[in-house]
DRENTOR-460797 format. One line per 5 residues: number of its first residue (from 1); their letters; for each residue x, y, z of N, C-alpha, C. Coordinates in steps of 0.2 Angstrom, whole numbers, plus 5000, padded with zeros to 4 digits. Example, Ala and Ser with C-alpha at 12.3 -4.5 7.8 and 13.67 -1.06 7.14 Angstrom:
1	as	5066 4972 5039 5062 4978 5039 5066 4984 5039  5064 4989 5035 5068 4995 5036 5064 5000 5039
//
This chain:
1	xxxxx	5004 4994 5000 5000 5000 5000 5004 5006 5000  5003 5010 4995 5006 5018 4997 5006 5023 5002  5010 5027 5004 5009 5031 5008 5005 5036 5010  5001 5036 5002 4996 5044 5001 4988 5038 5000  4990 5031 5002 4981 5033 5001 4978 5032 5005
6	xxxxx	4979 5036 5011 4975 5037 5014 4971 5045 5011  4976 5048 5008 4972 5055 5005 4972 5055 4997  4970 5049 4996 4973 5049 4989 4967 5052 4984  4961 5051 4989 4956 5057 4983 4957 5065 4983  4959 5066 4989 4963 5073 4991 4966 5073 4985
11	xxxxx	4969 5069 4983 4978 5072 4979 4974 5070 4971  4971 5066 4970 4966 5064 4962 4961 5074 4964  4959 5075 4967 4956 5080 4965 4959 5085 4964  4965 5086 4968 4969 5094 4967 4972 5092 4958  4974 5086 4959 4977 5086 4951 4972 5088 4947
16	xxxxx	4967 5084 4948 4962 5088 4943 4958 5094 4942  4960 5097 4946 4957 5104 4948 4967 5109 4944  4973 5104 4945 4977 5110 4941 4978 5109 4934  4973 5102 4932 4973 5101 4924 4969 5106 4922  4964 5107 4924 4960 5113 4925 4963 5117 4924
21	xxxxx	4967 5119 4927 4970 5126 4927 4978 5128 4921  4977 5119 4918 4984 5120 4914 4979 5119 4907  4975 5116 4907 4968 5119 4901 4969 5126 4902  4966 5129 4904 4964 5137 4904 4970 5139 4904  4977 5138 4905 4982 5141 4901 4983 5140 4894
26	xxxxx	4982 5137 4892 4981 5135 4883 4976 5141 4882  4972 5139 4886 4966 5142 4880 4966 5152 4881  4970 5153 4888 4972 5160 4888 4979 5161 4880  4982 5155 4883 4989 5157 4874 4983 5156 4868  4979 5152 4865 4975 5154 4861 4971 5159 4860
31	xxxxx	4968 5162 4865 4966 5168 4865 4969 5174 4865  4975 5174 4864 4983 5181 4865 4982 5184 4871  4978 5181 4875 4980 5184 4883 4986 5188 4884  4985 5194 4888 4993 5196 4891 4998 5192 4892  5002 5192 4892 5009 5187 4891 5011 5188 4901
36	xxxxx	5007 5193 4905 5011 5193 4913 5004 5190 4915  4997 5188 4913 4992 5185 4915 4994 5177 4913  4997 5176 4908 4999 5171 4908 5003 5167 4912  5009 5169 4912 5014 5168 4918 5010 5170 4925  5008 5173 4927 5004 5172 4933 5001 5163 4934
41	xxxxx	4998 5161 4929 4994 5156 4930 4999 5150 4928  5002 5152 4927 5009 5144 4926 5012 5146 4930  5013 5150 4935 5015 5151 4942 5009 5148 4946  5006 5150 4946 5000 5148 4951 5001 5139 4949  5002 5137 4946 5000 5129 4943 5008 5125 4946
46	xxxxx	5013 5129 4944 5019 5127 4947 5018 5125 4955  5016 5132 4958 5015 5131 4967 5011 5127 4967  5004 5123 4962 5000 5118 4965 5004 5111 4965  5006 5112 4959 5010 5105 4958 5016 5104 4966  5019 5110 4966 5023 5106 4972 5021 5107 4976
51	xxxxx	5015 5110 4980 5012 5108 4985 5010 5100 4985  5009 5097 4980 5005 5090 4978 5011 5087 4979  5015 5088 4980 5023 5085 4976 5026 5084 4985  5026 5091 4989 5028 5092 4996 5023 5086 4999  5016 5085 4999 5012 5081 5002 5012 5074 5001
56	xxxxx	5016 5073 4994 5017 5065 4995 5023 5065 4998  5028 5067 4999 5034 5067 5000 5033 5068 5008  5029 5070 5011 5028 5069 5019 5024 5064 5019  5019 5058 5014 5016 5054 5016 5022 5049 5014  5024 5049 5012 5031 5044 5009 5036 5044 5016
61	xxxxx	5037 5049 5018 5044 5047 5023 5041 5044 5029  5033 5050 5032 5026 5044 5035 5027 5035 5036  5027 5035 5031 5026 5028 5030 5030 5025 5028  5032 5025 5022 5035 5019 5019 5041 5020 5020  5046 5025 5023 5052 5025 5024 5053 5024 5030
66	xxxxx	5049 5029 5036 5047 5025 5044 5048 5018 5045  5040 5015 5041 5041 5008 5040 5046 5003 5039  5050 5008 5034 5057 5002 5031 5065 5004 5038  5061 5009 5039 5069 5009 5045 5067 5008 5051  5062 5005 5053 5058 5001 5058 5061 4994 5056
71	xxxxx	5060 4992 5053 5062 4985 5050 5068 4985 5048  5075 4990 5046 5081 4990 5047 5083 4987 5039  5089 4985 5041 5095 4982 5033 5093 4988 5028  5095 4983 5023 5095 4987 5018 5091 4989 5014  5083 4986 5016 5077 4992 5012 5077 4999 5017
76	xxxxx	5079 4998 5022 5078 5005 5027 5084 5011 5023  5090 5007 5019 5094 5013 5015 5092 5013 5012  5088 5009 5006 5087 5012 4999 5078 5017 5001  5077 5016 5004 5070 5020 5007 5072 5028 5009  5076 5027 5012 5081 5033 5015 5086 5038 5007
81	xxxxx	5087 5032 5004 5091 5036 4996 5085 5040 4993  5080 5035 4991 5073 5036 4987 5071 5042 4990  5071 5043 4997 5069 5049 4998 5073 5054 4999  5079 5055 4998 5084 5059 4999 5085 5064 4992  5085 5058 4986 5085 5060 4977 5079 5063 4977
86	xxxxx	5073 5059 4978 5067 5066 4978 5064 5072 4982  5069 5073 4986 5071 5080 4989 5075 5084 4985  5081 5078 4984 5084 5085 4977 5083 5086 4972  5077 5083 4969 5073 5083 4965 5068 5088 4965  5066 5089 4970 5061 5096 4971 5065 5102 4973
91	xxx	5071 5100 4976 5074 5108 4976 5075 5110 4971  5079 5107 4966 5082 5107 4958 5077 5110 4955  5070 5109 4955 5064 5110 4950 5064 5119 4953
//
């Protein structure tokens, strides 16, 4: 079982709520929207996504990494790495 489903409809809904908001940037660039109304709105869509991005990454270390270093050896490191690269993986973005 994953970490996030206990709120996995929480995290289905917000994605579909910024696919929502990544349609309506298309169709702001098809319509020649202001070019600073744009980039506001792929800004706003950036911060949802990592917000969705920080809330698995706190149900992930929650669980399945807790988990695995309650249990020890070596899935407690590779749980520990997994989580270490997707940290700097969202610093990086």
């Amino acid at each position: 079982m994953n970490g996030y489903a206990d709120n996995k409809d929480s995290h289905l809904k917000r994605m579909r709520r910024i696919e929502g908001q990544v349609r309506g940037i298309t169709k702001m660039i098809e319509s020649d929207k202001y070019c600073i109304d744009v980039l506001t709105q792929v800004s706003a869509v950036n911060k949802a996504l990592e917000a969705v991005a920080l809330g698995l990454l706190d149900e992930h270390l929650k669980h399945c990494v807790t988990d695995a270093v309650a249990e020890g050896g070596e899935m407690a490191d590779q749980k520990v790495a997994e989580a270490s690269a997707a940290i700097a993986r969202l610093v990086r973005s």
